[in-house]
MARLUMSE-463733 format. One record per residue (C-alpha): residue in three letters; y, z, x. Coordinates in steps of 0.2 Angstrom, whole numbers, padded with zeros to 4 digits, always signed. Layout:
BEGIN
alaYZX/...
***
This chain:
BEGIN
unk+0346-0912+0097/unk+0348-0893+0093/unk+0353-0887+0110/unk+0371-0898+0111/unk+0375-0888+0097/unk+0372-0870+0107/unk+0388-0864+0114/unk+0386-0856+0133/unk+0386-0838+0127/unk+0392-0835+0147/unk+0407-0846+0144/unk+0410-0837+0127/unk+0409-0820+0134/unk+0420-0823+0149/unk+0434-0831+0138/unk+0435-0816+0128/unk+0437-0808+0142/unk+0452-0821+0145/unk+0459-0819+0131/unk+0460-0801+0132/unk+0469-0801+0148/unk+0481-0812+0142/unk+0485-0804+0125/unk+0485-0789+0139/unk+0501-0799+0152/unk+0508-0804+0135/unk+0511-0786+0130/unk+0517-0782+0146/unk+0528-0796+0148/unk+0536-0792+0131/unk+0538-0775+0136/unk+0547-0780+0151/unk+0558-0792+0140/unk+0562-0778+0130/unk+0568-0764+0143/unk+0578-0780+0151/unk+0588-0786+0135/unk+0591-0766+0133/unk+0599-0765+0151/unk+0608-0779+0146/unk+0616-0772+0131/unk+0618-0754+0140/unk+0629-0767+0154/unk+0638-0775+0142/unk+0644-0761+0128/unk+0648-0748+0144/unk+0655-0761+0158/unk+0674-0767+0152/unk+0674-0785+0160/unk+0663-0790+0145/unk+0675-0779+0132/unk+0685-0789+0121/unk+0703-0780+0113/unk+0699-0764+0125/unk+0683-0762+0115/unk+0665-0768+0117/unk+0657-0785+0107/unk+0648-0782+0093/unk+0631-0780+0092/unk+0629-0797+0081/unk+0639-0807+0096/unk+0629-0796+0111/unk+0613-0803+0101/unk+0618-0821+0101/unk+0624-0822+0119/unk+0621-0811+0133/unk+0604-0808+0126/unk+0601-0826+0124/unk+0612-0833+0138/unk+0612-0815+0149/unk+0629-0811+0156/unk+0629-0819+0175/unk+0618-0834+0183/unk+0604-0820+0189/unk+0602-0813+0172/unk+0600-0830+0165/unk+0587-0835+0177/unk+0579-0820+0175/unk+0579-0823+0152/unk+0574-0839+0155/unk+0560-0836+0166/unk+0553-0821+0155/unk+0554-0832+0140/unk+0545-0847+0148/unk+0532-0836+0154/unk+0529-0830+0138/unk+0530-0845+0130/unk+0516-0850+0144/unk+0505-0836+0138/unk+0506-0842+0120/unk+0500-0858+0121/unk+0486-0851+0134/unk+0481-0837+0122/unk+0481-0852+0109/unk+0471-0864+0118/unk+0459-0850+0122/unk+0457-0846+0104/unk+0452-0865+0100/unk+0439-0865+0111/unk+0432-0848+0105/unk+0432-0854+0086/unk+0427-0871+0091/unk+0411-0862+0099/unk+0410-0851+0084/unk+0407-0867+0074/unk+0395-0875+0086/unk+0387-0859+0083/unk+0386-0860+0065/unk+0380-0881+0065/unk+0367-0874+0075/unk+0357-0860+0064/unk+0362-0873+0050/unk+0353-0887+0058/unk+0338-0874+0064/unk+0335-0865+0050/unk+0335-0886+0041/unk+0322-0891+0053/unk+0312-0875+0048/unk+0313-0881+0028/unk+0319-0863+0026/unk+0331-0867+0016/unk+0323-0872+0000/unk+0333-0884-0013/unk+0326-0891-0029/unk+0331-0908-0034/unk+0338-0902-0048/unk+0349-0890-0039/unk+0358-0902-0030/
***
């Protein structure tokens, strides 16, 4: 009866290992966003196709749509993909994360329920 309640310590080792490798491509991918959205704005305020009255957009308008929409079909593909990709590794890292606390709890129903079957928890009647 105990031993369904024992998580695979192996399992549990090696998806922390997971999860740090994904927390890991998360941070890298993030970072890679980043410098892309930053040579976006650099193309957009310096090159004057995208300049409006002679002058470059605001930073406010830049925000809401080259860096959401990019400013040709390749830097859209590009966003797009980046942002699925990090939308992939959120739910992964989630998903991961359930299964680490769900063995946690496993975990913590099983010294319960062994340290019950050794009576060493004592409770008076009154006490309860």
């Amino acid at each position: 009866m105990l031993n369904e309640y024992i998580p695979d310590v192996d399992k549990y080792l090696d998806d922390f290992v997971k999860l740090a490798q994904l927390q890991e491509q998360k941070t890298v991918l993030s970072a890679e966003l980043d410098k892309f959205r930053a040579e976006i704005i650099a193309t957009v305020t310096t090159d004057e196709r995208f300049y409006s009255n002679s002058k470059p957009q605001s930073m406010t308008y830049i925000n809401s749509t080259y860096l959401v929409n990019g400013y040709d079909e390749a830097t859209s593909e590009r966003l797009s993909y980046m942002l699925k990709e990090l939308a992939n590794l959120d739910k992964e890292i989630t998903v991961l994360k359930g299964e680490l606390k769900k063995a946690e709890m496993m975990l913590s129903i099983f010294q319960t329920l062994s340290a019950n079957s050794r009576n060493v928890i004592q409770v008076n009647e009154g006490d309860v």
